[in-house]
MIPA-116340 format. One record per residue: residue number from 1; x, y, z of N, C-alpha, C in turn; residue in three letters. Coordinates in Angstrom, 1 decimal, decimal comma. Atoms other than C-alpha are relative to their C-alpha. Last residue first. Layout:
REM residues N
seq;n_u;n_v;n_w;ca_u;ca_v;ca_w;c_u;c_v;c_w;type
NUM;X;Y;Z;X;Y;Z;X;Y;Z;ALA
...
REM end
This chain:
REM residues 241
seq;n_u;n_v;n_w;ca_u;ca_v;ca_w;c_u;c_v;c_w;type
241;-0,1;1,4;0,6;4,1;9,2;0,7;0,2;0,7;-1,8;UNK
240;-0,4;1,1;-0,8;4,8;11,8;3,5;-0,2;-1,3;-0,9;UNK
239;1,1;0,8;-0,4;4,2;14,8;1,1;0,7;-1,2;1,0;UNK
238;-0,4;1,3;0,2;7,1;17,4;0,9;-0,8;-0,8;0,3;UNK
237;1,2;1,1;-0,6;5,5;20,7;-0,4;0,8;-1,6;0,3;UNK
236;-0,8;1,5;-0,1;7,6;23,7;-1,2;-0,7;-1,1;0,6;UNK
235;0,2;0,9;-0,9;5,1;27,0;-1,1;0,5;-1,5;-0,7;UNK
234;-0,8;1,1;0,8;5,5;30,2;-3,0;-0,2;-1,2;1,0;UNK
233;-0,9;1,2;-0,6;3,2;32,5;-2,0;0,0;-1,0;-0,7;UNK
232;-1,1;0,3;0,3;2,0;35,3;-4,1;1,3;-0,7;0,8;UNK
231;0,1;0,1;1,4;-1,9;35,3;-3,8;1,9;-0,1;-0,5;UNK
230;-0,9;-1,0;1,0;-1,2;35,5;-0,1;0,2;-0,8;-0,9;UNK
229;-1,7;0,0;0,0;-3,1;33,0;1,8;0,5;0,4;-1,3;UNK
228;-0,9;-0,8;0,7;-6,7;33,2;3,7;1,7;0,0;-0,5;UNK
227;-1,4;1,0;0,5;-9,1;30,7;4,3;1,1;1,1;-0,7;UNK
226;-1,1;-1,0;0,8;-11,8;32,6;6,5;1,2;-1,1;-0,4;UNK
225;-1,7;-0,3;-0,1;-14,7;30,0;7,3;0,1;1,0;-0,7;UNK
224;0,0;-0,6;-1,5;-18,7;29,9;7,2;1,4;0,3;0,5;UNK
223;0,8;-0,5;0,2;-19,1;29,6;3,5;-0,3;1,1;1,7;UNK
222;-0,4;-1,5;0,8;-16,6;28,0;2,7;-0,3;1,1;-0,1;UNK
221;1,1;-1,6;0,3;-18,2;25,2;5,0;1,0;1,2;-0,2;UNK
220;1,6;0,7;0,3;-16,0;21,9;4,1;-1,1;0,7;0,2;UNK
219;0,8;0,6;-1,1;-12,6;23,2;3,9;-1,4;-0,5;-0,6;UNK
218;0,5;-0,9;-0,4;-10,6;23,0;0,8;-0,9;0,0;1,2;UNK
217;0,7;0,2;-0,1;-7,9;20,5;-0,8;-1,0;1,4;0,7;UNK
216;0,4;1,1;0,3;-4,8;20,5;-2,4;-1,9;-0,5;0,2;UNK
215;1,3;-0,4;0,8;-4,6;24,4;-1,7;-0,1;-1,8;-1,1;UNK
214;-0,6;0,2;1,8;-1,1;23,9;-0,4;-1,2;0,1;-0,8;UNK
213;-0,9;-0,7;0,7;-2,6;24,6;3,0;0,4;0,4;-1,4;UNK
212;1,0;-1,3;0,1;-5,7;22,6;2,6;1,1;1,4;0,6;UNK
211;0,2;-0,4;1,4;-3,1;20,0;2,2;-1,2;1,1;-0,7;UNK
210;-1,5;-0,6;0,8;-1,3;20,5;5,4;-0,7;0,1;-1,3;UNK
209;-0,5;-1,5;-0,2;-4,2;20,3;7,2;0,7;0,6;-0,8;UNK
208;0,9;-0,7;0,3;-5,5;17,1;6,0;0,2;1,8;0,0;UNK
207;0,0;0,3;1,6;-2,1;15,7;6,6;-0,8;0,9;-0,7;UNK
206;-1,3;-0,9;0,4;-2,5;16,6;10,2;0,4;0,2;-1,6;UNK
205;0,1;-1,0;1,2;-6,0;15,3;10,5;0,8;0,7;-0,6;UNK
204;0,2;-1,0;-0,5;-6,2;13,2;13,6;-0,6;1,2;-0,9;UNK
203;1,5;-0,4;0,5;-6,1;10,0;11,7;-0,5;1,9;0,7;UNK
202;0,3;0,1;0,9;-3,1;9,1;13,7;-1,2;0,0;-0,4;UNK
201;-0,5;1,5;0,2;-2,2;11,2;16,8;-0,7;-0,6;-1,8;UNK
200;1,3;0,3;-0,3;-1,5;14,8;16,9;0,0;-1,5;-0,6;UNK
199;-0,1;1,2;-1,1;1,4;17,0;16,5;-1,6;-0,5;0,0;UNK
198;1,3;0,3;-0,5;1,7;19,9;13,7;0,2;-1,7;0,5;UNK
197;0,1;1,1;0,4;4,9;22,0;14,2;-1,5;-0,6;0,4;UNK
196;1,2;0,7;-0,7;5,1;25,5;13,4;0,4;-1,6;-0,5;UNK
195;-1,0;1,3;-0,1;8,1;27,7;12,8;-1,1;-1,3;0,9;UNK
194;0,4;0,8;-0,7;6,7;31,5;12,1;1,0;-1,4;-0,3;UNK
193;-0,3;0,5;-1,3;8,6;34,0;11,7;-0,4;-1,2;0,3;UNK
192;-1,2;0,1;0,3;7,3;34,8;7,9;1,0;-0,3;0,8;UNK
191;-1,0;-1,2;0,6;4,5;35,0;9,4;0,9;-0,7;-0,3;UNK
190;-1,1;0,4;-0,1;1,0;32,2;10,3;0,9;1,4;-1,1;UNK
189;-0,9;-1,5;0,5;-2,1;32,7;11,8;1,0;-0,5;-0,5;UNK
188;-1,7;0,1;-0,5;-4,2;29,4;13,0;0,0;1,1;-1,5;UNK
187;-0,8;-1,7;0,2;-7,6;29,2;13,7;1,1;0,0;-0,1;UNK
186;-1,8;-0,5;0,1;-9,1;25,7;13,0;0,3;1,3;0,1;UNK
185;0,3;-1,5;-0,4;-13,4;25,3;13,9;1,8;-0,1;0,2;UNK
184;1,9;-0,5;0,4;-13,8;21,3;12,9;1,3;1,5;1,4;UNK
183;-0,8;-0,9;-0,5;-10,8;18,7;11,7;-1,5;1,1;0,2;UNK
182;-1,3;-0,6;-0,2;-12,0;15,9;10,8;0,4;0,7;0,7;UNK
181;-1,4;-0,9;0,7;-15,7;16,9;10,9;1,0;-1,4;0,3;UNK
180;-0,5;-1,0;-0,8;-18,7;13,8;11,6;1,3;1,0;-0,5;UNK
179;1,2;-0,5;-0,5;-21,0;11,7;9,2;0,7;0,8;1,3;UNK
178;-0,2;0,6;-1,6;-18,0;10,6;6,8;-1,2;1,0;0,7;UNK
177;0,8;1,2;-0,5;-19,8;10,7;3,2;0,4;-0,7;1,6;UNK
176;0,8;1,0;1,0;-16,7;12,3;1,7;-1,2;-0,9;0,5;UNK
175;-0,5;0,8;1,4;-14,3;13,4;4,6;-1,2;-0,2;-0,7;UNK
174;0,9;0,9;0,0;-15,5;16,6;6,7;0,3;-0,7;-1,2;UNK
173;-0,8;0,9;1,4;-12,9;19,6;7,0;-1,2;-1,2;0,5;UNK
172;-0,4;1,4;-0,1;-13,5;22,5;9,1;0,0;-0,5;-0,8;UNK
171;0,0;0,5;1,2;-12,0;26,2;9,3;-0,4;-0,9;0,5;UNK
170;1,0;0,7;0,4;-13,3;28,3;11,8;-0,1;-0,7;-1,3;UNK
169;0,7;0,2;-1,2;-10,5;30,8;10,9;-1,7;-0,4;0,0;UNK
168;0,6;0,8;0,2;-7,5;30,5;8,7;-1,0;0,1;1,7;UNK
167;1,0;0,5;-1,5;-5,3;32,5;8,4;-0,8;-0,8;-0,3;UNK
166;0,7;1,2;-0,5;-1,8;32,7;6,3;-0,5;0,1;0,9;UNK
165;0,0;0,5;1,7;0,7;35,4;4,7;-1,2;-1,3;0,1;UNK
164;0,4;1,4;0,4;0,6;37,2;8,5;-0,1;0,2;-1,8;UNK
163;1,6;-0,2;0,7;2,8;40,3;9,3;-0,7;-1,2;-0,4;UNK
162;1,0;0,3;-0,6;5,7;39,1;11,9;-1,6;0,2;-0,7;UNK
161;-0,3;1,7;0,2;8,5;39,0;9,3;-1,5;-0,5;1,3;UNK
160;-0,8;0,7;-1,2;7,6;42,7;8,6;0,0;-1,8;0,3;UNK
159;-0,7;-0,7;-0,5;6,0;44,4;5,5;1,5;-0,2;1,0;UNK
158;-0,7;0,8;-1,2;4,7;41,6;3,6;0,5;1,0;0,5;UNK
157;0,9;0,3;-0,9;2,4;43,4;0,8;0,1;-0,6;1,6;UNK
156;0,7;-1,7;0,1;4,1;42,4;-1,7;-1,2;-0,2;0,8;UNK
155;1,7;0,2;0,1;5,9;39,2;-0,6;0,0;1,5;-0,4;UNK
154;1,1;-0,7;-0,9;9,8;40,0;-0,2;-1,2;-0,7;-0,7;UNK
153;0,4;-1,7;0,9;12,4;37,8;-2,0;-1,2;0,1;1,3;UNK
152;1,1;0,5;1,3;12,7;33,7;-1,8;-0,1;1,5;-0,5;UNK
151;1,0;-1,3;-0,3;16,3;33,9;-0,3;-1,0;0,1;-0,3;UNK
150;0,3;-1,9;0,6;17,4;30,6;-1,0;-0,3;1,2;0,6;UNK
149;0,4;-0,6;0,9;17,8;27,9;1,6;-0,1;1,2;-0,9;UNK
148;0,7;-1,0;-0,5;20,9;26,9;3,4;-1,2;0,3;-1,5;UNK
147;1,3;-0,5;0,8;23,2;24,1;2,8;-0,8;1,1;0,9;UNK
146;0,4;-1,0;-0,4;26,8;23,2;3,6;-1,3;0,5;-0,6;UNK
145;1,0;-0,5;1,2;27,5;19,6;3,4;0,0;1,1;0,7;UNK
144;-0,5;-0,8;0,2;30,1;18,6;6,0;-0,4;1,5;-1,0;UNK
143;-0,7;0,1;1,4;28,0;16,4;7,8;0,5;1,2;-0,4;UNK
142;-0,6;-1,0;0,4;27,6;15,5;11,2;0,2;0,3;-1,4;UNK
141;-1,1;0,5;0,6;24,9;12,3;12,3;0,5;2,0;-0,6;UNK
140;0,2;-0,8;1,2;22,4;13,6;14,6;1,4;-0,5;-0,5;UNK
139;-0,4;-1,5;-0,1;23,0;11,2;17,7;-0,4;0,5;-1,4;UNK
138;0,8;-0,6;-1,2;22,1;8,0;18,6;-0,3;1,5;-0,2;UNK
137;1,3;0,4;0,0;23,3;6,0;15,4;-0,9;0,6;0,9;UNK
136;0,9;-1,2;1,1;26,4;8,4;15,3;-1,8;-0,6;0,1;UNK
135;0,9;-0,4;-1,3;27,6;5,9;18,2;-0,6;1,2;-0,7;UNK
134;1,9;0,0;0,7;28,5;3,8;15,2;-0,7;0,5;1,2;UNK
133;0,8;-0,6;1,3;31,8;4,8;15,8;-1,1;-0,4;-0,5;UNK
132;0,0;-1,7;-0,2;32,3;3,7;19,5;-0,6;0,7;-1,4;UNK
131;-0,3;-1,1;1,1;31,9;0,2;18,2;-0,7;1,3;0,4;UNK
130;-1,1;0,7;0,7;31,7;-2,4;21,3;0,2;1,0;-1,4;UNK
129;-0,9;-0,2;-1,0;30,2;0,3;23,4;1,1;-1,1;-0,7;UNK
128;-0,5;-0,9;0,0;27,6;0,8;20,5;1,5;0,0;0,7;UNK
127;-1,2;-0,3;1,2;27,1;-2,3;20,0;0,4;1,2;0,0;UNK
126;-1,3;1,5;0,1;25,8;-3,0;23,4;0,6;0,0;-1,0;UNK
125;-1,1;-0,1;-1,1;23,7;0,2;23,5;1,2;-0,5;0,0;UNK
124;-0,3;-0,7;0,9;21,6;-1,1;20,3;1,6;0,9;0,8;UNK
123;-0,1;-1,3;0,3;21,7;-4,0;22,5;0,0;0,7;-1,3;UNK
122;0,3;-1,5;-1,1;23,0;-7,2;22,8;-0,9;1,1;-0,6;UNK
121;0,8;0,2;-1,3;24,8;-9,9;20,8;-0,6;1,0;1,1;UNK
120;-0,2;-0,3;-1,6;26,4;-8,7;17,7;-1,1;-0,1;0,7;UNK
119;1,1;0,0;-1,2;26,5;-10,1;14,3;0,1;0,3;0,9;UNK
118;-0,5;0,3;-0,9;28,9;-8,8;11,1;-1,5;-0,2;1,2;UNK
117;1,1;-0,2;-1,2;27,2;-8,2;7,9;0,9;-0,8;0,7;UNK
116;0,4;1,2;-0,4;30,5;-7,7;5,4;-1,4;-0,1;1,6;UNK
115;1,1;-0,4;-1,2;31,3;-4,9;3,4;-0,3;-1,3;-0,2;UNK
114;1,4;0,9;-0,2;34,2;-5,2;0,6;-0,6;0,5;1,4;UNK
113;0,8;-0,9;0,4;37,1;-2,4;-0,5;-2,0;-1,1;0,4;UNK
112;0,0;-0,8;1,6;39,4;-4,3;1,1;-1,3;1,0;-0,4;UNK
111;1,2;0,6;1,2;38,1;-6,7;3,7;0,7;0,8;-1,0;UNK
110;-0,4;1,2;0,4;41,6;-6,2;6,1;-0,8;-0,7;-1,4;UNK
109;-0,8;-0,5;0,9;40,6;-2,1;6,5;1,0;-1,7;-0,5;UNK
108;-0,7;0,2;-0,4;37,2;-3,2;7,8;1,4;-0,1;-0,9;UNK
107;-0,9;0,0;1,0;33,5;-2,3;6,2;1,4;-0,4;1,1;UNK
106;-1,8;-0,5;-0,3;30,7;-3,1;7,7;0,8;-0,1;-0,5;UNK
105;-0,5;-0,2;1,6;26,8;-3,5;7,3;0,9;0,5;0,5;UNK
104;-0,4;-1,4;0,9;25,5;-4,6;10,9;1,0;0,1;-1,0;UNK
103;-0,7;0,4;0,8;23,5;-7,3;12,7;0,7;0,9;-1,0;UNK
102;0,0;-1,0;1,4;22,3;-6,4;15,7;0,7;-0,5;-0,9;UNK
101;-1,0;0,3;0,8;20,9;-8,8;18,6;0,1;1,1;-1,1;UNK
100;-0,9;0,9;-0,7;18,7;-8,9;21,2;0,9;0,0;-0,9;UNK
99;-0,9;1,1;0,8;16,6;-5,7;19,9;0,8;-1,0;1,1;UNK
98;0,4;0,7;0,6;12,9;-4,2;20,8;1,5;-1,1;-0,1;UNK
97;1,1;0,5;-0,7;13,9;-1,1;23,0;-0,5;-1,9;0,0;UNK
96;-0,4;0,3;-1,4;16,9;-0,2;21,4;-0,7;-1,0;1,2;UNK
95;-0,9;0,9;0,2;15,4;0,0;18,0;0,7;-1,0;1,3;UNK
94;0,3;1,5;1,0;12,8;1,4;18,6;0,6;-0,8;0,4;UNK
93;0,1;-0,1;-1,1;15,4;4,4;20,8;-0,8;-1,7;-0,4;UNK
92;-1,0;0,8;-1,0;17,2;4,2;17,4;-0,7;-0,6;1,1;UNK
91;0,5;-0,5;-1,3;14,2;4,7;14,7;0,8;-1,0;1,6;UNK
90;-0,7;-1,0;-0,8;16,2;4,1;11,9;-0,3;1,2;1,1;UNK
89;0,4;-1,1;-0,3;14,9;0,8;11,1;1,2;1,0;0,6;UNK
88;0,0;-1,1;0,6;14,7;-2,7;9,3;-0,4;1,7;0,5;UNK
87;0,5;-1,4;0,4;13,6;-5,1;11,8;1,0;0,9;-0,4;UNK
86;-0,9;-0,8;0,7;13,9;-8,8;11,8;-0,1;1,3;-0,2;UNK
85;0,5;-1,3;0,2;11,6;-10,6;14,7;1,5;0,3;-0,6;UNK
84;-0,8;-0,7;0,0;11,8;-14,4;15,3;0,2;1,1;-1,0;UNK
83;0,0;-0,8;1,4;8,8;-15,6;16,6;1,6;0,4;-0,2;UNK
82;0,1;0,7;0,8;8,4;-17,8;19,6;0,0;0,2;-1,4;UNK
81;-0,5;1,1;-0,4;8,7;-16,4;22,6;0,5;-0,4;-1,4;UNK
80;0,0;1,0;0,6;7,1;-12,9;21,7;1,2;-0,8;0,5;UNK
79;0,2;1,0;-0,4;6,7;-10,4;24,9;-0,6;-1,7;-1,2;UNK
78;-1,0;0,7;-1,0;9,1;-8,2;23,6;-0,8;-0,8;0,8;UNK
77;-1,5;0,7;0,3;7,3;-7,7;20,3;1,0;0,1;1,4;UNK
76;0,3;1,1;0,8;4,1;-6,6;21,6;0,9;-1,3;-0,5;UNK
75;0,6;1,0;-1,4;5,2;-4,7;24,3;-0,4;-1,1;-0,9;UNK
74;-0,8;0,8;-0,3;6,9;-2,7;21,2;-0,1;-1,4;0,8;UNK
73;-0,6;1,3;1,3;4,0;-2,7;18,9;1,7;-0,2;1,0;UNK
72;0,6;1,0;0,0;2,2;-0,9;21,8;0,4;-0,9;-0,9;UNK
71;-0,1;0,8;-1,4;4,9;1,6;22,6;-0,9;-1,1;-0,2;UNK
70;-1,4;0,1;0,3;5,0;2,6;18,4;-0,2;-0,4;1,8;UNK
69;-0,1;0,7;1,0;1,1;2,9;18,6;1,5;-1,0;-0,4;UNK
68;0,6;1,2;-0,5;1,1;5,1;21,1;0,0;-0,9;-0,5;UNK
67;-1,2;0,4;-1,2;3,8;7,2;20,0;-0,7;-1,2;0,7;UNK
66;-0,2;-1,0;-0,7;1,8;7,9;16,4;1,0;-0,9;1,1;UNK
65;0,5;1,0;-1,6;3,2;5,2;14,0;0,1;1,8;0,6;UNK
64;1,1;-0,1;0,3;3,9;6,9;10,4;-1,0;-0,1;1,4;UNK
63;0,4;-1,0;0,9;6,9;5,2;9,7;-1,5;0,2;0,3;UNK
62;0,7;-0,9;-0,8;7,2;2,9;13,2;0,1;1,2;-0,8;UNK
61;1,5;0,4;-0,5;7,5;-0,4;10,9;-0,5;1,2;1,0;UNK
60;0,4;-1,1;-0,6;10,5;0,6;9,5;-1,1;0,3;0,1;UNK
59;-0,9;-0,9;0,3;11,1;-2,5;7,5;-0,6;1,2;-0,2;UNK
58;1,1;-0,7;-0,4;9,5;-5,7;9,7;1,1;1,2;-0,9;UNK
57;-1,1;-0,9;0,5;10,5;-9,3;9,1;-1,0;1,4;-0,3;UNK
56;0,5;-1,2;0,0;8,4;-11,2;11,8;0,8;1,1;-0,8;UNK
55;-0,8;-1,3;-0,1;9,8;-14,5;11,1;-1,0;0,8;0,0;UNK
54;-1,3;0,6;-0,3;7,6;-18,2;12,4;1,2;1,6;-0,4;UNK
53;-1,1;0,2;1,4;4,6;-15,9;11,2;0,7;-0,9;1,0;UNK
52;-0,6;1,1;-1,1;1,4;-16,4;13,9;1,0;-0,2;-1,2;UNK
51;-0,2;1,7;0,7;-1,1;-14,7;10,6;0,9;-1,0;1,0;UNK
50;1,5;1,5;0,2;-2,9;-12,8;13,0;0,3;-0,9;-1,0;UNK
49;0,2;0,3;-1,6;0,4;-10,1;14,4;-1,2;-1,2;-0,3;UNK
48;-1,2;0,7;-0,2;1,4;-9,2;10,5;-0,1;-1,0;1,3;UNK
47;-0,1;0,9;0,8;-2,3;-8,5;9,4;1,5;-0,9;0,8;UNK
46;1,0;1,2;-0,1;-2,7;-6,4;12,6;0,3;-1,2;-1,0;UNK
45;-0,6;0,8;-1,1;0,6;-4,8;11,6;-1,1;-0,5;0,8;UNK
44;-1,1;1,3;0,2;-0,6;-4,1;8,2;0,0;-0,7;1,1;UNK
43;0,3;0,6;0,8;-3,5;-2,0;9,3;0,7;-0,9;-0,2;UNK
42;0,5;0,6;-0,6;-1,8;-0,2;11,9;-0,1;-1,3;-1,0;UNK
41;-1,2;0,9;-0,5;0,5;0,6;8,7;-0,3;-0,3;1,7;UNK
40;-0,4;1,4;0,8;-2,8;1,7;7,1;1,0;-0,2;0,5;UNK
39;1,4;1,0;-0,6;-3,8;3,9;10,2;0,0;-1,2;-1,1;UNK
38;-0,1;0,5;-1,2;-0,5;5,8;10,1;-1,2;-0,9;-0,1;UNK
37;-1,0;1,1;-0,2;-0,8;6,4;6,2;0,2;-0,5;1,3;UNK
36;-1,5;-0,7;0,5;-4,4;7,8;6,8;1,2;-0,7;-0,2;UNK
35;-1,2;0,1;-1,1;-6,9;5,5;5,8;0,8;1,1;0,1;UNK
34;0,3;-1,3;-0,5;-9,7;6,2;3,0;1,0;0,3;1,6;UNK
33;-0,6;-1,3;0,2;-7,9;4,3;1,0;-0,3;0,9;0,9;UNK
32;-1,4;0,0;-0,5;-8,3;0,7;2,9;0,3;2,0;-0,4;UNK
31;-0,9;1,0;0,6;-12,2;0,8;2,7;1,5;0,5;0,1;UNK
30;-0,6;-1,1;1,4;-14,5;2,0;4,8;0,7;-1,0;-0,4;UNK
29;0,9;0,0;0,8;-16,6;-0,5;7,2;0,6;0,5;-1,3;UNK
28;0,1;1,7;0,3;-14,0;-1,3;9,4;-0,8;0,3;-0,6;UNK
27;-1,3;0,4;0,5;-12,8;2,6;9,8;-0,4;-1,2;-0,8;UNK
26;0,0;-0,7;1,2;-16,2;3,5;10,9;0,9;0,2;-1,1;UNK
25;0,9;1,3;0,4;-16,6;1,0;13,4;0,1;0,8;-1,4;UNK
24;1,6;-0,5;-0,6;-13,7;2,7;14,9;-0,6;-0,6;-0,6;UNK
23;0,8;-0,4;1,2;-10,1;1,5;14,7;-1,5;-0,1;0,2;UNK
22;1,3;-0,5;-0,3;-8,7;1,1;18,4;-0,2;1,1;-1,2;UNK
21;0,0;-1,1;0,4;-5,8;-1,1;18,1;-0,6;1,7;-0,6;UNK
20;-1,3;-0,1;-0,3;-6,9;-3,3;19,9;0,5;1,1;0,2;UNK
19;0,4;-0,3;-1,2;-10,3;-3,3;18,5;1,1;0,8;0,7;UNK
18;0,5;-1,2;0,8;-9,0;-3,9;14,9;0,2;0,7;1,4;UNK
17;-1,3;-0,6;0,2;-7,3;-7,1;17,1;-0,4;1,6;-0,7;UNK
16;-1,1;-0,4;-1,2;-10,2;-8,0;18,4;1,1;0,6;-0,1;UNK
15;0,5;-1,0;-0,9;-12,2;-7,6;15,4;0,5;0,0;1,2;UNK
14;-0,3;-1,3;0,6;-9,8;-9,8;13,6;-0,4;1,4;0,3;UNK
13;-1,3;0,0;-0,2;-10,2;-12,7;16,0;0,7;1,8;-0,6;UNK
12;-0,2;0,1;-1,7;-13,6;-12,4;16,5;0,8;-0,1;-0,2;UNK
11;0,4;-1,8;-0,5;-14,1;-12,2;12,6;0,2;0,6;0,8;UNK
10;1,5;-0,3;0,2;-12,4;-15,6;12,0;-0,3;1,6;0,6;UNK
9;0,4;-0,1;-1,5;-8,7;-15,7;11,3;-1,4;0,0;-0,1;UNK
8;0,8;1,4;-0,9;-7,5;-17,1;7,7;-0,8;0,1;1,1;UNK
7;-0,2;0,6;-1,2;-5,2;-13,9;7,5;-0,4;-1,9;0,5;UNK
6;-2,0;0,4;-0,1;-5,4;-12,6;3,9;0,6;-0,2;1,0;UNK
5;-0,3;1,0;0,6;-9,2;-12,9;3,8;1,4;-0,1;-0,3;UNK
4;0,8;1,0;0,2;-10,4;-11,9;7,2;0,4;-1,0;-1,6;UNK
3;-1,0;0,9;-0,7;-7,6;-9,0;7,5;-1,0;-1,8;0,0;UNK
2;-1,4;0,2;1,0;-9,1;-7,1;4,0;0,7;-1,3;1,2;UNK
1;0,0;0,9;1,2;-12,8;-7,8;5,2;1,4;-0,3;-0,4;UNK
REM end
């Protein structure tokens, strides 16, 4: 419904494109919230791809993008003719992939204290070889900052960096009136060692995970799971929106 009335397209156009991008029948029926952020910035870039803009101005349009998603909006955008594509981003390789041209914020010791957008033809490569110092764009930029977190203190009850503060087992998660899990039968351990990353494509449930961490949310048989995590953990939360 949302790309049908802020597109013009007929339904066969918009279901093709949903299609495409392979939102389920159960996605098109829901409504925008129940999205994850990756599946609403699908969302957009259907809308973007079925109105036929004359500019494609795009800013950091692979926030959120699993990998699949981010290789199919490239193919997309390098086989336009006829568009001309502006993208806003600090996803280099992206960047690389997608650009004929850079246009970049610069300072020069003739401007004075001014910044001037300069154009360059090529590459993200191609400007680089023409400005060595913006070869930070590829690389972990250096800084001087010195940071390190606190100490937080022992746990009570934490003996060794390998003892667990976090299980979870046969945990699952079922959205609101969705008729299959999320996430279904989770084990995961976690110590004071640990260093976990969660990978998985969009809608998977990574988010979901994290917030039945932080005790945002809870599984969905309480009854058949273990949710265990030390009564005196402290936990920093950075949300993705």
């Amino acid at each position: 419904k949302f790309l049908l009335e802020t597109t013009g397209k007929s339904a066969e156009k918009c279901n093709a494109m949903l299609d495409e991008l392979k939102f389920t029948q159960a996605m098109m029926d829901g409504t925008i919230g129940e999205l994850s952020g990756g599946w609403q910035m699908k969302l957009r870039l259907a809308k973007a791809v079925l109105v036929d803009a004359d500019i494609l101005l795009m800013d950091e349009p692979t926030n959120h993008l699993d990998t699949g998603t981010v290789q199919w909006l490239e193919r997309y955008l390098q086989q336009l003719t006829d568009t001309t594509v502006i993208c806003v981003s600090h996803d280099t390789p992206f960047v690389e992939n997608i650009c004929t041209d850079v246009i970049h914020y610069e300072s020069r010791a003739a401007w004075g204290p001014h910044r001037k957008l300069v154009h360059y033809t090529g590459t993200m490569s191609a400007f680089v070889e023409k400005q060595p110092q913006a070869k930070h764009y590829f690389e972990l930029a250096t800084t001087d900052l010195l940071f390190k977190f606190p100490e937080p203190g022992r746990l009570e009850g934490i003996r060794t960096s390998t003892q667990k503060f976090l299980e979870m087992e046969n945990v699952n998660y079922r959205y609101p009136g969705a008729a299959v899990d999320t996430l279904t039968n989770v084990n995961l351990k976690m110590s004071l060692s640990s260093r976990v990353a969660i990978l998985g494509a969009n809608g998977a449930g990574k988010t979901t995970l994290v917030k039945m961490l932080v005790g945002d949310t809870g599984p969905s048989n309480p009854d058949d799971c273990k949710l265990y995590i030390h009564h005196n953990l402290r936990v920093a939360y950075v949300a993705q929106h």
